[in-house]
ZAMARVEX-704401 format. One line per 4 residues: for each residue x, y, z of C-alpha. Coordinates in pm, 1 decimal, always signed. Each point is the difference from the previous one (the first is absolute). Layout:
# ZAMARVEX-704401
X:Y:Z ~ ...;
# end
This chain:
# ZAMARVEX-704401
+0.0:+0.0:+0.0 ~ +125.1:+360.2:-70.8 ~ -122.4:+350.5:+61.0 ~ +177.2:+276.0:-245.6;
-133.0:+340.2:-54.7 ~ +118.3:+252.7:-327.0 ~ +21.0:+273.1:+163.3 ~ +358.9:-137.7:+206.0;
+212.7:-227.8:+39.3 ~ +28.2:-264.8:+319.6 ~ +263.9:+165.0:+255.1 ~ -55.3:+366.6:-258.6;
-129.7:+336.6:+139.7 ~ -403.4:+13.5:-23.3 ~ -53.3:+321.3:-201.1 ~ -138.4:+292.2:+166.0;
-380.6:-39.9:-160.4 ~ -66.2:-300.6:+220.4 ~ +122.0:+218.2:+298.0 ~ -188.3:+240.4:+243.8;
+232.5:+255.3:-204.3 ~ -182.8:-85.5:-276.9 ~ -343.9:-133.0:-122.6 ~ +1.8:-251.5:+268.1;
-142.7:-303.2:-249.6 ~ +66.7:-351.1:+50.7 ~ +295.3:-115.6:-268.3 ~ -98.0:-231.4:-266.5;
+87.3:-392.7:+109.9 ~ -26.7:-274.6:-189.1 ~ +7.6:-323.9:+175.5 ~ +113.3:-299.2:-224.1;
-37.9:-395.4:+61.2 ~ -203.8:-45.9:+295.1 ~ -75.2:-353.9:+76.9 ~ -310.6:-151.2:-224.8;
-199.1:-62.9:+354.8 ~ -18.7:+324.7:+130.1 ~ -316.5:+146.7:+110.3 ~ +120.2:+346.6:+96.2;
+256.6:+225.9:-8.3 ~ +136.5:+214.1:+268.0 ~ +196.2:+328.1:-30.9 ~ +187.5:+169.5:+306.5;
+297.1:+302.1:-42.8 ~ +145.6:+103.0:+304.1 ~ +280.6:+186.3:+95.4 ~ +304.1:-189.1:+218.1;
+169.0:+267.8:+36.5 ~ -235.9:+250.3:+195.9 ~ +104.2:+176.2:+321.5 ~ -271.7:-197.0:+183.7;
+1.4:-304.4:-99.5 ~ -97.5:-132.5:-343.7 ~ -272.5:+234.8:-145.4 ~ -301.8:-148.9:-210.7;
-49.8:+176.9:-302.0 ~ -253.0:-230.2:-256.7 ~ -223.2:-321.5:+113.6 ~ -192.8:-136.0:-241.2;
-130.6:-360.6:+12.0 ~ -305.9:-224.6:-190.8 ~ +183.0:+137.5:-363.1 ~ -163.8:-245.5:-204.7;
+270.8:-239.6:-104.2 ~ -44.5:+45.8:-379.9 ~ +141.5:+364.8:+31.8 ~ +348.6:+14.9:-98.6;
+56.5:+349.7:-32.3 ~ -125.8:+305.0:+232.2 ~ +14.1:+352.4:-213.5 ~ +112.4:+295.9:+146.1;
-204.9:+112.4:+230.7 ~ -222.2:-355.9:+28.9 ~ -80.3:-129.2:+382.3 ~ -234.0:-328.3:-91.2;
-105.5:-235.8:+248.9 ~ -98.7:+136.3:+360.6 ~ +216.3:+277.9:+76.5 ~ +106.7:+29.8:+376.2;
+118.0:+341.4:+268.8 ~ +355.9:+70.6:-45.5 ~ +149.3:+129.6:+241.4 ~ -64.7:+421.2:-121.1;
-331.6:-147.6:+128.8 ~ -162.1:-44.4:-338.7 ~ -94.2:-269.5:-258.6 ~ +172.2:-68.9:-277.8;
+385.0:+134.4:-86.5 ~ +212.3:+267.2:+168.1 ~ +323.5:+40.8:-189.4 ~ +360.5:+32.7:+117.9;
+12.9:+279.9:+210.5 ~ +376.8:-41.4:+235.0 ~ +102.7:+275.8:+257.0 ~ +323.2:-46.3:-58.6;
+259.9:-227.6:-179.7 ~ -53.9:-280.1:-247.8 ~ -302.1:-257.9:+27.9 ~ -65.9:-348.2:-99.1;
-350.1:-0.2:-157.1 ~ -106.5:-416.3:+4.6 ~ -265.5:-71.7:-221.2 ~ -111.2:-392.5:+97.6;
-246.1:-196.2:-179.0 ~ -187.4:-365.0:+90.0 ~ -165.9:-228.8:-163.2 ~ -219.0:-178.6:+237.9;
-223.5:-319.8:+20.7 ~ -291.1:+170.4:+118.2 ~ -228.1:+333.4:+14.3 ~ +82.3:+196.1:+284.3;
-349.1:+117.5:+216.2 ~ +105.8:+312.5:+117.6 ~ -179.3:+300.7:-14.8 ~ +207.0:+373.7:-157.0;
+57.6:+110.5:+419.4 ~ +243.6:-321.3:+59.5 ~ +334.2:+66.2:+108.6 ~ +362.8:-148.9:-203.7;
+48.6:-199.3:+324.8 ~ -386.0:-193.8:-75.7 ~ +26.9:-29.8:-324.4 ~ +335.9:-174.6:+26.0;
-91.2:-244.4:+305.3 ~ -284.9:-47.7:-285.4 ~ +260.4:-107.4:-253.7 ~ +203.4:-195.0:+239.9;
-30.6:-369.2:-184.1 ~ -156.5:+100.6:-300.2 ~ +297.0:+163.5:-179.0 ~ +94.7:-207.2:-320.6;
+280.4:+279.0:-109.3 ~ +119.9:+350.3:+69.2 ~ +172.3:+220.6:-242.8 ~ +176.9:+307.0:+95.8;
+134.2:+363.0:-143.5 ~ +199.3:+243.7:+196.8 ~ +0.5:+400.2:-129.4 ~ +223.3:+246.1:+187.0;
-133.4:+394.2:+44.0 ~ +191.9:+269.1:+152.4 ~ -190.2:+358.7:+11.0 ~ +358.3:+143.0:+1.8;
+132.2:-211.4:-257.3;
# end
């Protein structure tokens, strides 16, 4: 399984558009070779690198499994809070230094039955056993850089 976007490279800066310093829209992704039994897909992007601890940026689960490709912009499936406090995607947005961005996809066995207010902590105890493959992709994003 593999998740690659156009717009950069794995390990490559994350260009400002998909940044609070620009239009703050979710990158295009295409995710390639999931296994031929999965029922869902699952979408987190978090940051590793945040003061705080690791800071949840995108979680997205129930994408149907026959979409390979999300377009710029696209959140399909049941969108959950980041943690700005709102649904959907907040971009890249460090105070300081150089972030990891990680962009993780699943394919899982089942439908998750979780309603849009559930937290990245449920919805992974959720996937916990039901994960056939994970693919990842790592963007970097400086707002000095």
């Amino acid at each position: 399984m593999q998740l690659k976007s156009q717009a950069f490279q794995n390990g490559k800066l994350i260009p400002g558009k998909y940044t609070c310093d620009g239009k703050n829209v979710s990158p295009p992704l295409v995710i390639m070779d999931a296994p031929k039994e999965t029922k869902s897909l699952a979408l987190i992007m978090s940051d590793p690198d945040a003061p705080h601890g690791t800071f949840l940026h995108w979680l997205l689960w129930n994408i149907p499994p026959k979409v390979t490709e999300l377009k710029e912009g696209e959140s399909p499936g049941v969108k959950g809070k980041n943690d700005f406090g709102k649904p959907g995607y907040g971009g890249p947005c460090p105070p300081s230094g150089i972030h990891r961005y990680v962009f993780r996809v699943y394919a899982l066995d089942i439908m998750l039955n979780h309603p849009e207010s559930s937290t990245k902590q449920q919805v992974e105890a959720a996937m916990k056993g039901h994960i056939l493959q994970s693919a990842e992709l790592i963007g970097r994003y400086s707002r000095t850089a």
